[in-house]
N, C-alpha and C positions, 0 to 999 in steps of 0.2 A: 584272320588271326584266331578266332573263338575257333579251337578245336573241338575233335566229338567228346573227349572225356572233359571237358568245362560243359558242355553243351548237356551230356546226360547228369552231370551234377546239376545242372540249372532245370531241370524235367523233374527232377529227384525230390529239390527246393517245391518249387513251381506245383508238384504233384501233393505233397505232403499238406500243403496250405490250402489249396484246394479242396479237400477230403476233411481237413480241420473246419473251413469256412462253412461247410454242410452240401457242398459241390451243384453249387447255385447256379456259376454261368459257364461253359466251356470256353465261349468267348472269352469274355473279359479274363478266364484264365489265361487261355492263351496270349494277349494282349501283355498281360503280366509276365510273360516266359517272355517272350520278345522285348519287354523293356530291360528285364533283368541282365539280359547279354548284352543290348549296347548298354548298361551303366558297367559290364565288365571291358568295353571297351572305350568307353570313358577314363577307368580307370589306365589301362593300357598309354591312353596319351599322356594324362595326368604325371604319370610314372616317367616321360621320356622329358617331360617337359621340368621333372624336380631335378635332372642333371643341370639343367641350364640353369636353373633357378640358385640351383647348391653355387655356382661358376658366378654369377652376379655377387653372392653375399661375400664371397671370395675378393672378389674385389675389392666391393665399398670397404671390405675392413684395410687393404692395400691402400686403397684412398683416405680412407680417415685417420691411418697411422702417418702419411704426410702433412698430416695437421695439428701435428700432437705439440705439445708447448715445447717440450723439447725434443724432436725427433733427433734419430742418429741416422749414419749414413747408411744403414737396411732398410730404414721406412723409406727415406727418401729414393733409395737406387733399389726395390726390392726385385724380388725373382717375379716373375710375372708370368713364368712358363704353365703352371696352372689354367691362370686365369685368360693365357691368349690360347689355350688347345682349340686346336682345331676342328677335330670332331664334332665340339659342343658351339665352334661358330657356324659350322653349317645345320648343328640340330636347330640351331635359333633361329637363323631363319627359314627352315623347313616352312613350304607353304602347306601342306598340310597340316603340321603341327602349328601354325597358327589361325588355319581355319577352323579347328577347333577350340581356341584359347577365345575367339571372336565369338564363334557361335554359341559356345556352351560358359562361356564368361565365368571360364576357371582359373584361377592363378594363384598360388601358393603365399600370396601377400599377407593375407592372416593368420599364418605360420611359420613367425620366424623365430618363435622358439627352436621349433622342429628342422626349421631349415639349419639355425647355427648348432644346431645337437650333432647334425649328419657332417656341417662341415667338418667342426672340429674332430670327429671319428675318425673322419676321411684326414687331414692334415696328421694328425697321431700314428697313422696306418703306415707300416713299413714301406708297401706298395708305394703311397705318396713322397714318401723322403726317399726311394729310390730313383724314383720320375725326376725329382726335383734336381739330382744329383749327378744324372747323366747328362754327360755332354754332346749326344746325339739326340737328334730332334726331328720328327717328320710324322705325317700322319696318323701314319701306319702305327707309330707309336702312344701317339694321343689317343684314336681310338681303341686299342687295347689297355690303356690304362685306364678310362673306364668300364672296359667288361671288366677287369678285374676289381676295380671300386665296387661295382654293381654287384659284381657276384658274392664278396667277401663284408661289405657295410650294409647296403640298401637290399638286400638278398634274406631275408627271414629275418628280419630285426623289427625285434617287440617295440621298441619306441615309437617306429614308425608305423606300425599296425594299428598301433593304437588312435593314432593321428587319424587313418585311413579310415577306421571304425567307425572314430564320431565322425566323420563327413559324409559317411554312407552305410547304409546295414547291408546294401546289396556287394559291399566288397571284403565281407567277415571273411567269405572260404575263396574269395577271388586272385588275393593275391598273388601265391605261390604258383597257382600254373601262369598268370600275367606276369609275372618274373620272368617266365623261360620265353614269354613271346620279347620283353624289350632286350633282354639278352640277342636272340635272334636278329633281330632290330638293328642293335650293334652291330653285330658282325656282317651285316647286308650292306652299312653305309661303305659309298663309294665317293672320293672325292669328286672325282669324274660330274658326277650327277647332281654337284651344288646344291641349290635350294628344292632343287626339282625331285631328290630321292624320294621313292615312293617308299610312303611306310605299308603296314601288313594290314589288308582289309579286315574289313569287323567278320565278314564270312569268307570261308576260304574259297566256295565257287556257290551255285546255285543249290547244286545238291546236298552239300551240308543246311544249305536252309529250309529243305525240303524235307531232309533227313528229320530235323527239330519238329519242324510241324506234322510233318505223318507217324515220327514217333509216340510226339504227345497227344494226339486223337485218336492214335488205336488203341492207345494205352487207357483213355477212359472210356471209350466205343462200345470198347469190347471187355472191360474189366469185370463180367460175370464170366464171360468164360476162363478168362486167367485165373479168375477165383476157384473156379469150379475145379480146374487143374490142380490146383497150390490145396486144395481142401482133400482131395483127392489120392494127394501123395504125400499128406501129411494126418493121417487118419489115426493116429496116435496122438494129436493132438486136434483141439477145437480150434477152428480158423481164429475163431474170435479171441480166442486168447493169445494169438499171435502177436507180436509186437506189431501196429500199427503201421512201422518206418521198414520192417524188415517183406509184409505183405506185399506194400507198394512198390519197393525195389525189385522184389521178384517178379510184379506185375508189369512191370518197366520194359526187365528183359525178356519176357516173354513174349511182350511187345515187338521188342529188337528179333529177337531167334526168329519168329513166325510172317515177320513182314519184310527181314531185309535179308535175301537169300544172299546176296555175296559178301556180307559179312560173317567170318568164318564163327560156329557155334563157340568154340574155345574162347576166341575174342569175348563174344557179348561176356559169355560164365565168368572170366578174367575182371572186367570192367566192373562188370556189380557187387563182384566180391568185394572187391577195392573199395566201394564206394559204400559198403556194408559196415566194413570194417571201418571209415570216416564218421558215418553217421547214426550206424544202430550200436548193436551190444557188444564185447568184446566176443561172444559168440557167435554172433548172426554170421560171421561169414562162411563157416563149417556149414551151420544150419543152413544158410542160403544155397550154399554151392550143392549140399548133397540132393537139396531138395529141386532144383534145377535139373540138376543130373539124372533124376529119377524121371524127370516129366517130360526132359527130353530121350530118354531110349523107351516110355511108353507111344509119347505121337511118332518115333520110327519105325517102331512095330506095328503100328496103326497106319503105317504108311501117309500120314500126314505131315510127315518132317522127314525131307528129301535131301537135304544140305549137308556137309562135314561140319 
């Protein structure tokens, strides 16, 4: 699931704090990178598990409205098509998604403020009174009405971020790319596969987790000579007066350029801009880029950078 652009956002984090702390243990930083991705894959179940969760409180109010002093014949006979989707009976009993609910002893109990904020959004939502209103019914259906729930309520919504914040500082900038993995998510279940559908591992193979940690050690290893480069090609200014967040990022991918020859150069230069542009100046990614660009056509003149 944790692809490479969540992965060198977590390098990025993981790096910056590191160099704040006085860059005391490489260990225990590293130790620190690796908890921070699986709390982004924490996050990740958490996420598939507040559909089911949103689908309960759906309910009990179905249930409680049959108990009203005077109920009319909607509470009593209501639509139930909601609340029996299909999709979200087989997300429940997902045994992965509750060998996670077990072992990390998460569940959305103490939030139902938040839970009925999302219901009601989602019942208000054209998407849901269209569902409700068709007279065709099957899977295939269930489960695309929630990628579109997902994608259009629970999809960049400030309420819930906020929810998400205070329960973890590790899930400020996690969300949105863990969006696109339970979206994915969605679209992978099979009915076929009942309780047994496999969700998206925390790493996508070995090498993505090889990729993390020989990222993150070359990157402080060897961080005089990415300095010596960046100081180099930046001689119109004092290293030291560089922005702190923008030095590091370029030490990141210099990192990346010189140690992973089949990731193409364009790629890294692409990624750190991005990621420049998230966490430094509304400059740094001009500055970053040209000053990358500079340091990579001196080491190919230097015959030291062999790569496109």
């Amino acid at each position: 699931m944790i692809n490479r652009v969540l992965i060198r956002l977590k390098i990025v984090q993981i790096i910056y704090a590191y160099y704040q702390n006085g860059g005391k243990s490489l260990d225990t930083a590293e130790k620190e990178l690796f908890f921070s991705i699986s709390k982004a894959y924490d996050l990740y179940n958490y996420l598939l598990l507040l559909m089911v969760e949103i689908t309960r409180y759906a309910n009990k109010r179905l249930e409680a409205s049959k108990h009203k002093l005077a109920p009319d014949q909607k509470d009593l006979s209501p639509n139930t098509k909601f609340v029996d989707n299909r999709f979200i009976a087989q997300l429940e009993v997902n045994k992965q998604l509750n060998e996670f609910v077990n072992s990390q002893k998460k569940t959305w109990e103490n939030e139902t403020e938040c839970i009925k904020y999302l219901c009601e959004e989602i019942m208000n939502s054209d998407t849901y009174k269209e569902y409700m209103k068709s007279e065709t019914s099957s899977y295939e259906e269930d489960r695309e009405l929630w990628r579109k729930l997902y994608k259009t309520i629970i999809f960049n919504n400030s309420h819930l971020d906020e929810v998400l914040e205070d329960l973890s500082l590790y899930w400020n900038d996690d969300k949105e790319i863990v969006d696109t993995f339970v979206l994915k998510t969605i679209k992978r279940f099979d009915p076929k596969n009942e309780e047994k559908q496999v969700l998206l591992p925390e790493f996508k193979d070995e090498e993505d987790k090889e990729f993390t940690r020989r990222l993150f050690r070359r990157t402080i290893l060897n961080a005089d000579y990415y300095r010596h480069l960046i100081s180099e090609n930046t001689r119109n200014w004092d290293i030291n007066r560089v922005a702190l967040m923008d030095v590091i990022i370029m030490q990141i991918a210099l990192a990346e350029i010189l140690s992973f020859p089949n990731i193409p150069i364009s790629v890294s230069l692409n990624e750190y801009v991005e990621i420049a542009k998230l966490y430094s100046t509304p400059k740094s990614g001009g500055f970053i880029n040209g000053t990358l660009d500079g340091i990579v056509n001196v080491l190919k003149k230097e015959n030291k950078l062999t790569k496109k």
